[in-house]
C-alpha positions as CSV (number, residue, x, y, z in Angstrom):
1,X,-22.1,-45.3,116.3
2,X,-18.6,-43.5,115.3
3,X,-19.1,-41.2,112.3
4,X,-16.2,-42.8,110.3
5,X,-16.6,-46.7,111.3
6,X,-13.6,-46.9,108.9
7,X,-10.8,-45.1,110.8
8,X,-7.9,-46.1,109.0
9,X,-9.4,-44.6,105.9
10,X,-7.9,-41.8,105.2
11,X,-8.4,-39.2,102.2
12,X,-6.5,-36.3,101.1
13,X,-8.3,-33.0,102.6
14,X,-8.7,-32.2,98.7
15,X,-10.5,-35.2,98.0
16,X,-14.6,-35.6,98.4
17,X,-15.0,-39.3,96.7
18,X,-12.5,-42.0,96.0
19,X,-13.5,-44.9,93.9
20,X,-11.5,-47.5,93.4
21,X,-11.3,-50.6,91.0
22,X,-15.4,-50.4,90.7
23,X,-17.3,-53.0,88.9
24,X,-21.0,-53.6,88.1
25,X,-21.9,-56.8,87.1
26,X,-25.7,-57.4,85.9
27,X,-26.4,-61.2,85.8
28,X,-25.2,-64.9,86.5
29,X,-22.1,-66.0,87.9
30,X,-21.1,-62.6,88.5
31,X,-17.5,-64.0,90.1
32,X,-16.9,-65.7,86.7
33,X,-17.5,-62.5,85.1
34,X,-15.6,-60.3,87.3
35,X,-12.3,-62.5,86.9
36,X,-12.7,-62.4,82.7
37,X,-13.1,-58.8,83.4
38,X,-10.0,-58.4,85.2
39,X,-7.9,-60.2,83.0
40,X,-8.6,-57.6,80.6
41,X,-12.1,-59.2,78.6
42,X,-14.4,-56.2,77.2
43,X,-18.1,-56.3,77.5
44,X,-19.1,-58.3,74.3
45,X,-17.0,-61.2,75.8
46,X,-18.7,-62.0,79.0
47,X,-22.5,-60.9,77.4
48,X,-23.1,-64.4,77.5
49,X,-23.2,-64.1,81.4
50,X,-24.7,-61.0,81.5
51,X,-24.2,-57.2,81.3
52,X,-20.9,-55.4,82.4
53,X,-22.3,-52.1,82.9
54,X,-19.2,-50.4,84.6
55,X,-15.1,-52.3,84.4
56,X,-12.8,-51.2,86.8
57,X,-13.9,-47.5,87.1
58,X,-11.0,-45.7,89.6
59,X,-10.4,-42.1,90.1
60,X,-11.0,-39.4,92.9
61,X,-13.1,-36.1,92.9
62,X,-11.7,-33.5,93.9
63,X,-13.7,-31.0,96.5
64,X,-15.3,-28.0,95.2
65,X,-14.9,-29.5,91.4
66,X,-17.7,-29.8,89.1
67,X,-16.5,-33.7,87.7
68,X,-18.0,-34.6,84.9
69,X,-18.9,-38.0,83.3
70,X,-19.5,-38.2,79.6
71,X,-20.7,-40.9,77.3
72,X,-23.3,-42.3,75.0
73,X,-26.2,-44.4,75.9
74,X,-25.3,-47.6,77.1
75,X,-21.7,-46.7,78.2
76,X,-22.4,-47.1,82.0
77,X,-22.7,-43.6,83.5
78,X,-25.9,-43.4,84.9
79,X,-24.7,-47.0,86.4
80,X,-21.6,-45.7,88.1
81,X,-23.4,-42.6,89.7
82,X,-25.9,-44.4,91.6
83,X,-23.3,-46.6,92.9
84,X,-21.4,-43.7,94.3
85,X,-24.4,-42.8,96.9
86,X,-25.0,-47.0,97.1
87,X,-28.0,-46.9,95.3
88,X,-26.5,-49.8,93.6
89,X,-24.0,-52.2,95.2
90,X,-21.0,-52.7,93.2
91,X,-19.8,-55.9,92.2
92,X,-16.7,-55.2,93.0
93,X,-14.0,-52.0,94.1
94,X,-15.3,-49.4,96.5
95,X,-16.6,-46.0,97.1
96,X,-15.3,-43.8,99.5
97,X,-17.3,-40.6,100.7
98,X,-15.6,-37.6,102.7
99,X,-13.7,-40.3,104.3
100,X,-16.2,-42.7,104.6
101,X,-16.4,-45.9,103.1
102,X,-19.6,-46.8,102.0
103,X,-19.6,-50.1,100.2
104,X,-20.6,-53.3,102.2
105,X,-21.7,-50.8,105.2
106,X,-25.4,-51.1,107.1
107,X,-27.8,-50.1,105.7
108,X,-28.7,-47.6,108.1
109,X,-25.4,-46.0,108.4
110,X,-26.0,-45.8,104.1
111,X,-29.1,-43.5,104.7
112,X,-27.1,-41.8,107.1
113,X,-24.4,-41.2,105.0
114,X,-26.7,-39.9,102.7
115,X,-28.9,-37.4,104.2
116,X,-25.6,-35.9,105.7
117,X,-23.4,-36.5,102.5
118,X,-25.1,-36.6,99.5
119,X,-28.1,-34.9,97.0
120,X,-28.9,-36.4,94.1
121,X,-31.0,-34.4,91.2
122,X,-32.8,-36.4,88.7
123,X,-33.2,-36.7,85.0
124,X,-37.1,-36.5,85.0
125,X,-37.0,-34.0,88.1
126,X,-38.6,-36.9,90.6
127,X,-40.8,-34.0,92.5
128,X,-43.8,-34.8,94.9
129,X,-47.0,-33.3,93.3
130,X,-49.0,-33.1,96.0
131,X,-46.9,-31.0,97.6
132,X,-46.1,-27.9,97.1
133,X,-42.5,-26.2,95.2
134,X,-41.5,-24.9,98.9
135,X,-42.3,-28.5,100.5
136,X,-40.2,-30.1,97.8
137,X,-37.3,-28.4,98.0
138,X,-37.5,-28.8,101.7
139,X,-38.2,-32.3,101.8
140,X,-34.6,-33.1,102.2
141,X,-34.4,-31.2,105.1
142,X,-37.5,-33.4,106.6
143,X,-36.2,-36.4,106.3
144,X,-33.0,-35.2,108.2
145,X,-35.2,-34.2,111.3
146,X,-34.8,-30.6,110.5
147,X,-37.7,-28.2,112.6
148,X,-40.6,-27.1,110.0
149,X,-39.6,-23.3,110.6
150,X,-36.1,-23.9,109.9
151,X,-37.0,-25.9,106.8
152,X,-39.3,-23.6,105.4
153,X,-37.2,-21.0,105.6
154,X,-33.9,-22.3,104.6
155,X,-36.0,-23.8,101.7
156,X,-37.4,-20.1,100.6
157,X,-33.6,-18.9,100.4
158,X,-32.3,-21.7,98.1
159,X,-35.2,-21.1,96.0
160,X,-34.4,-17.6,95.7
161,X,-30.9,-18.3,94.7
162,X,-32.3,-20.7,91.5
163,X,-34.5,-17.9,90.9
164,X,-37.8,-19.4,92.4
165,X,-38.4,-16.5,94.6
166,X,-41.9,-15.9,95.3
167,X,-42.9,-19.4,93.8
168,X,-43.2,-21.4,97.2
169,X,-47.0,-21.4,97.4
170,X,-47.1,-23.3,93.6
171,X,-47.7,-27.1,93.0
172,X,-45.2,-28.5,90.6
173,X,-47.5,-28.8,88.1
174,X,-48.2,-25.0,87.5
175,X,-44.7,-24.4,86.7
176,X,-42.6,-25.3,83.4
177,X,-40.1,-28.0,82.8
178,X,-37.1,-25.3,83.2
179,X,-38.6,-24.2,86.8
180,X,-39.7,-28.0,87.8
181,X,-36.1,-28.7,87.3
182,X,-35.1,-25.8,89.6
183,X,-37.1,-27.2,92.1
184,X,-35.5,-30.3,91.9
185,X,-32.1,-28.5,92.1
186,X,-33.2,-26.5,95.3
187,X,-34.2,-29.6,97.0
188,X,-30.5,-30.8,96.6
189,X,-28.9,-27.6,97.2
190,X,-31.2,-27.2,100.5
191,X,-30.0,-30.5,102.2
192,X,-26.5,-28.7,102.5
193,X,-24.7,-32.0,101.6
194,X,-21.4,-31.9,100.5
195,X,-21.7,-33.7,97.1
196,X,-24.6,-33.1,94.7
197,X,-25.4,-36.2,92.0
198,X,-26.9,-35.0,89.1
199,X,-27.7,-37.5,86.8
200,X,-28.3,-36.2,82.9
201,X,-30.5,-33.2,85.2
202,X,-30.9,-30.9,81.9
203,X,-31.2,-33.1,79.4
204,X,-34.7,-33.0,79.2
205,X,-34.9,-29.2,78.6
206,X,-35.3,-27.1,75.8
207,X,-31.5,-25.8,74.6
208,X,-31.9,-22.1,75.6
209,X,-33.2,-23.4,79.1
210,X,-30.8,-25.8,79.7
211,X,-28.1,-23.3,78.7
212,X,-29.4,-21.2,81.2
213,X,-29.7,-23.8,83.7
214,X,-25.8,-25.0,82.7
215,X,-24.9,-21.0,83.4
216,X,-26.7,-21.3,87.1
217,X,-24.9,-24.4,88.2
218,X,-21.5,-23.0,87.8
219,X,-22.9,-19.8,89.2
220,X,-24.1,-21.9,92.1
221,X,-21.0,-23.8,92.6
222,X,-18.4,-21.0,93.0
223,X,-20.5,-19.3,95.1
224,X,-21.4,-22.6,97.5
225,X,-18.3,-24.2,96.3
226,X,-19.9,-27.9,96.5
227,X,-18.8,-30.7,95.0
228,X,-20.5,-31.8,91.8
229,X,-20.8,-35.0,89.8
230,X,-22.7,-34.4,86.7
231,X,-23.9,-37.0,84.0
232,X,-24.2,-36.0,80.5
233,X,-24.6,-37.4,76.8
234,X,-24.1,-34.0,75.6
235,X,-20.0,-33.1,74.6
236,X,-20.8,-29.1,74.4
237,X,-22.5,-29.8,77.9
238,X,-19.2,-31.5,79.3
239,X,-16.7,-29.2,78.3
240,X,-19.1,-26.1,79.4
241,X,-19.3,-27.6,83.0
242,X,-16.7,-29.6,83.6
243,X,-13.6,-29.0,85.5
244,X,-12.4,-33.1,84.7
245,X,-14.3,-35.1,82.3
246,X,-13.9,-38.7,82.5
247,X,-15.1,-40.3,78.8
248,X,-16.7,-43.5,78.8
249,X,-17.3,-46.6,76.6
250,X,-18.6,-49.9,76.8
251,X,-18.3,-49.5,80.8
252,X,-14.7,-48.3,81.0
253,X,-13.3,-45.4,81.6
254,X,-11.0,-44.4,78.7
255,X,-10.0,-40.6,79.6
256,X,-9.8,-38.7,82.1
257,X,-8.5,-35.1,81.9
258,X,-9.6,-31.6,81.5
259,X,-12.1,-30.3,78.8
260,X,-8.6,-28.6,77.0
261,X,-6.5,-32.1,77.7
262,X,-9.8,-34.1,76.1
263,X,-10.0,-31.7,73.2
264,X,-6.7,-31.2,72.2
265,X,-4.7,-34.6,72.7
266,X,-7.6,-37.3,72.5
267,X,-6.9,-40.9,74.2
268,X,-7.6,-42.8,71.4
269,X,-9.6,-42.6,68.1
270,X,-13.1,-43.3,69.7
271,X,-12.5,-39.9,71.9
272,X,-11.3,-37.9,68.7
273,X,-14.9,-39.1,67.0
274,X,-16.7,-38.1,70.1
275,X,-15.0,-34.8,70.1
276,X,-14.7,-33.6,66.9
277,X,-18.3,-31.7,66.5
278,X,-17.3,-29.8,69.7
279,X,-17.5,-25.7,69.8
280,X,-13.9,-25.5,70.5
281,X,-14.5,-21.6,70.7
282,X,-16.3,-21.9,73.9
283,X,-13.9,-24.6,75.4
284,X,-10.6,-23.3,74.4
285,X,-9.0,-20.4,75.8
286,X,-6.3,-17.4,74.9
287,X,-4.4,-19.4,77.6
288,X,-4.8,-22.9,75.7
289,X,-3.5,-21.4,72.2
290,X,-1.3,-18.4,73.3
291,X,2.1,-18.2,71.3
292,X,5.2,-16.9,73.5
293,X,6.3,-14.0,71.8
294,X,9.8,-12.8,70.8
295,X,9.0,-9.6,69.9
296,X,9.4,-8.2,73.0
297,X,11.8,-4.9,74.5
298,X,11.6,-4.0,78.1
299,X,11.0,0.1,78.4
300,X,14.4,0.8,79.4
301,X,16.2,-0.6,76.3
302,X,15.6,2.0,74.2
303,X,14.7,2.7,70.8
304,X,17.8,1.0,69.0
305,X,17.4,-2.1,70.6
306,X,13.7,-1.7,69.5
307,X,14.5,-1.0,66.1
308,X,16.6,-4.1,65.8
309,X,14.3,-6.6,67.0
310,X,11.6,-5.5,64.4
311,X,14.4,-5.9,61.7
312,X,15.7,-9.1,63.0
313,X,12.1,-10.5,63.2
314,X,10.6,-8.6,59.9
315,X,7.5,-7.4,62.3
316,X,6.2,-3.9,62.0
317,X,5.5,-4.0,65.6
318,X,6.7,-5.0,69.2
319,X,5.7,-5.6,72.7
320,X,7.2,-2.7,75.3
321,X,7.3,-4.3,78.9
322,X,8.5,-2.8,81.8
323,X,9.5,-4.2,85.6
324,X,8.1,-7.2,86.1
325,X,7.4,-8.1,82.3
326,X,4.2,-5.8,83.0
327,X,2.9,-4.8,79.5
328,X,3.4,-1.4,78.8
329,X,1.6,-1.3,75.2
330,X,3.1,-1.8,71.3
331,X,6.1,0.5,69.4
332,X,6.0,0.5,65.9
333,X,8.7,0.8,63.7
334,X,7.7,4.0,61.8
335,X,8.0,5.8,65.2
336,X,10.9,4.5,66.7
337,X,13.0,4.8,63.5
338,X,12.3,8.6,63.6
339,X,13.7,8.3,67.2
340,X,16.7,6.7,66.2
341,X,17.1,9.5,63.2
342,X,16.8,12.0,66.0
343,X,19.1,10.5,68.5
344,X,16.4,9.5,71.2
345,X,17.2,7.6,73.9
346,X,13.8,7.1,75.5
347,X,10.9,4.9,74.0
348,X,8.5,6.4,75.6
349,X,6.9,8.6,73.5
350,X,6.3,6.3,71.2
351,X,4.5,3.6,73.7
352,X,0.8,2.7,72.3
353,X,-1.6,1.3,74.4
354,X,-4.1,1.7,71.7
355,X,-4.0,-1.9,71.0
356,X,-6.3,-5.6,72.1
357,X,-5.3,-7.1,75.2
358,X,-7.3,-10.4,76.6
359,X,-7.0,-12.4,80.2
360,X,-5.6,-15.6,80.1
361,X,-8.6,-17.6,80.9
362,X,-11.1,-15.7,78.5
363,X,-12.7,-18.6,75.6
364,X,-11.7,-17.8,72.2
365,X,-15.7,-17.1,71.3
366,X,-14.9,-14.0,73.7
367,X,-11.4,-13.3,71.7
368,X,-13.5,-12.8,67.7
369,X,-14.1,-9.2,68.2
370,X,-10.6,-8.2,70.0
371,X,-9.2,-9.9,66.5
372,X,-11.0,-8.7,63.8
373,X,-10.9,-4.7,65.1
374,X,-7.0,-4.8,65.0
375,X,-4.2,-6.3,63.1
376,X,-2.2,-7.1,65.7
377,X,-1.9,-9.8,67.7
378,X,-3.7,-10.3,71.3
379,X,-1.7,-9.8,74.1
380,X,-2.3,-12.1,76.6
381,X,-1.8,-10.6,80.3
382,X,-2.7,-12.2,83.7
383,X,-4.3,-10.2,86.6
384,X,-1.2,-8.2,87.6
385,X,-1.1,-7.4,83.6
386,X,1.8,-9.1,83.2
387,X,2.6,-10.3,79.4
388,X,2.1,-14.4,79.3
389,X,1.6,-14.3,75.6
390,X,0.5,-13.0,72.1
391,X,-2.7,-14.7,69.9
392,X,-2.2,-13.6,66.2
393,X,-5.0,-14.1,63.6
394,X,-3.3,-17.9,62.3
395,X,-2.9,-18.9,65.4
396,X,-6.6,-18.1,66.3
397,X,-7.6,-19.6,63.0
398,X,-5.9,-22.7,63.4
399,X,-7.3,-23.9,66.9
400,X,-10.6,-23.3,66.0
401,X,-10.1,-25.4,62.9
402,X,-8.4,-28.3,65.0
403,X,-5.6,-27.7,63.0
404,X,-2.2,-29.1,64.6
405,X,0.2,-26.0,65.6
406,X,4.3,-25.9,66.7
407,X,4.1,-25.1,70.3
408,X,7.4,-24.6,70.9
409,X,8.6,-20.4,70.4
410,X,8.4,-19.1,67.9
411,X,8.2,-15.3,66.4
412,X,4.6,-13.9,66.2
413,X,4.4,-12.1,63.0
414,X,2.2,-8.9,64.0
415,X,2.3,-6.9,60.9
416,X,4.2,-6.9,57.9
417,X,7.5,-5.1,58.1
418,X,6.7,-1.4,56.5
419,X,10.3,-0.5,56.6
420,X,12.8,-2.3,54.3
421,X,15.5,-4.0,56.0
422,X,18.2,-2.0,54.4
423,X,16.9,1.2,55.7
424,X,16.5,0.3,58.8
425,X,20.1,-1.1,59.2
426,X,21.4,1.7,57.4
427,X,20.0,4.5,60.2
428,X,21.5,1.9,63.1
429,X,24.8,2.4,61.3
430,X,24.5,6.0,60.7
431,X,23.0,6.7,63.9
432,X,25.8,4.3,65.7
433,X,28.5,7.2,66.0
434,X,26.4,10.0,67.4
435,X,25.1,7.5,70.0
436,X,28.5,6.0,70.9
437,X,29.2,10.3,71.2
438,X,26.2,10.6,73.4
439,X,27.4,8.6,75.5
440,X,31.2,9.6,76.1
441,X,29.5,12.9,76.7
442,X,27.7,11.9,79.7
443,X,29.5,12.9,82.9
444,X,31.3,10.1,84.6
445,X,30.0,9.6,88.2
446,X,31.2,11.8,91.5
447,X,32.8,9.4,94.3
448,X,30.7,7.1,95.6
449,X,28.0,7.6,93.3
450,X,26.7,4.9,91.3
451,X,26.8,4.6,87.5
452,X,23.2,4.7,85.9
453,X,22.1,1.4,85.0
């Protein structure tokens, strides 16, 4: 048999599942059902039939994504997963797998598709006892045909990587709940599918454990780069793992978007509930709150033009860039004024570096220490140190308190002004002639020379 029976079925090379218009329908006349459905009916009005468990569930998963689905008990999560690896057969829609359609196929192409495709990792772990940790996590590897040498071995390097190293030997029941659920996630990892199912796999965990379990799997995935789809009741879980969250209720899907996009611009009311207990501190970062600053010279404009922005903008303080809008550190007005008074032409002497600069993609929990040490606002670089933005104390303040923010530009108030407007324009006037002298004095270009910029 072909390994795509389904040849016209074609996904995007980014794309690891595709599921499209799925349904599960628990009950009688499931056709009766399904057409109230589509014309829009919600679960209480077709309960006298039965139980819609999942409505119309479409989106894709990306490959290498951790995609998470969130929702209380009852929503239809745990459902929808176990129809993506046909565990149960939709009522309706379909699931496509690396390509592969898998709804309405034999059910031994299914197992196929399976063994080759895609792990699942239970709730309740779902280990063999009578055998031991090293023969569970290879188990997968078994049932694909794979020799007992190879197994063994491949199965001793996962379990190293999820810290199980030296526990082969062990029967499940000498290790704790934190390690059984290792095992479980070994076993998975082991099989070398493509897509790993885990369906509410921590929630059965201690916090500190599951926290460290959470930290593991993202470990895991950027450095195997598999594709996850991860069940969860828990919000703080979501937003921790997820790269998309999809939010469900009553069987429908009713947002999908990043943890940031969830967070900060809720779908309806039911998703602002949901979220509004979160730990926006370790969801949001400098990137998601950053304010574009105007208080910003580039090196080669000198110390009057520096001067001036901090009077126009009643800031103590501003940005120095150079090529490339690469930060360069802070002036403050003090010190350039005293350039200006002596006739300087060159800011810098006066460039400070001694101030707190955070990356883009670093979670506000990370930015509390930068904040409180210094008075001035964050600078927010990329990896080329290039200035994207500025976080000052408010603005910090105001996210983590969910409070609504203008995010159009606006002028980031460092410090308070500690020179009076009047002073400073008085030097710029005073100083105006000496540099307009400076200048005539400077000796005008040979032939075929170039003027300095």
């Amino acid at each position: 048999m072909p390994d795509n029976p389904n040849p016209g079925q074609q996904l995007p090379e980014t794309t690891a599942l595709e599921v499209r218009h799925l349904t599960k329908f628990f009950g009688r006349r499931p056709r009766e059902a399904l057409e109230r459905l589509t014309q829009g009916a919600g679960r209480d009005e077709v309960a006298s039939l039965g139980t819609a468990a999942v409505i119309d569930a479409d989106f894709d998963v990306r490959r290498g994504e951790i995609f998470v689905v969130m929702g209380l008990s009852g929503s239809g999560k745990s459902t929808l997963i176990r129809m993506l690896n046909g565990l149960v057969e939709p009522t309706d829609g379909t699931v496509t797998v690396m390509g592969e359609q898998i709804t309405d196929v034999a059910p031994k192409r299914l197992r196929a598709v399976r063994r080759r495709r895609v792990s699942m990792v239970f709730q309740h772990f779902a280990l063999l006892p009578h055998r031991t940790v090293r023969e569970n996590a290879a188990y997968g590897l078994e049932i694909q045909g794979v020799p007992l040498a190879e197994r063994r071995a491949r199965a001793d390097r996962i379990l190293d990587r999820v810290g199980l190293g030296g526990w082969g030997d062990k029967m499940p029941a000498e290790l704790s709940g934190g390690m059984q659920q290792r095992v479980g996630l070994a076993r998975a990892l082991a099989s070398d599918t493509d897509i790993l199912l885990m369906d509410e796999a921590f929630s059965a965990l201690d916090p500190l454990i599951r926290r460290e379990m959470q930290e593991q799997l993202v470990e895991l995935q950027q450095e195997l780069g598999k594709t996850i789809v991860f069940i969860t009741h828990d919000l703080n879980e979501a937003m921790f793992l997820g790269d998309r969250i999809a939010v469900m209720r009553d069987g429908r899907i009713v947002q999908l978007g990043t943890a940031e996009e969830i967070l900060t611009d809720p779908a309806d009311d039911y998703v602002a509930q949901f979220v509004q207990d979160v730990d926006r501190a370790r969801v949001l970062t400098a990137g998601n709150v950053m304010e574009a600053p105007r208080a910003v010279v580039t090196a080669s404009a000198g110390p009057r033009a520096a001067l001036r922005s901090m009077r126009d903008l009643q800031t103590s303080m501003v940005f120095v860039v150079g090529n490339g809008r690469r930060l360069l550190g802070v002036a403050h007005d003090r010190d350039v004024l005293r350039l200006v008074q002596r006739g300087e032409r060159d800011l810098a002497g006066v460039i400070s570096d001694d101030h707190p600069v955070v990356g883009v993609d670093e979670h506000l929990s990370e930015l509390f220490g930068s904040a409180v040490e210094s008075q001035l606002p964050l600078a927010v670089v990329d990896d080329q140190g290039r200035l994207l933005g500025a976080v000052p104390r408010v603005t910090l303040l105001a996210a983590l308190g969910n409070v609504p923010t203008d995010t159009a530009e606006q002028a980031i108030i460092a410090t308070p002004a500690t020179i009076p407007v009047d002073v400073i324009t008085a030097t710029l006037h005073r100083t105006a002639a000496a540099e307009a002298a400076a200048a005539d004095a400077t000796p005008a270009p040979a032939a075929g020379e170039r003027s300095p910029a």
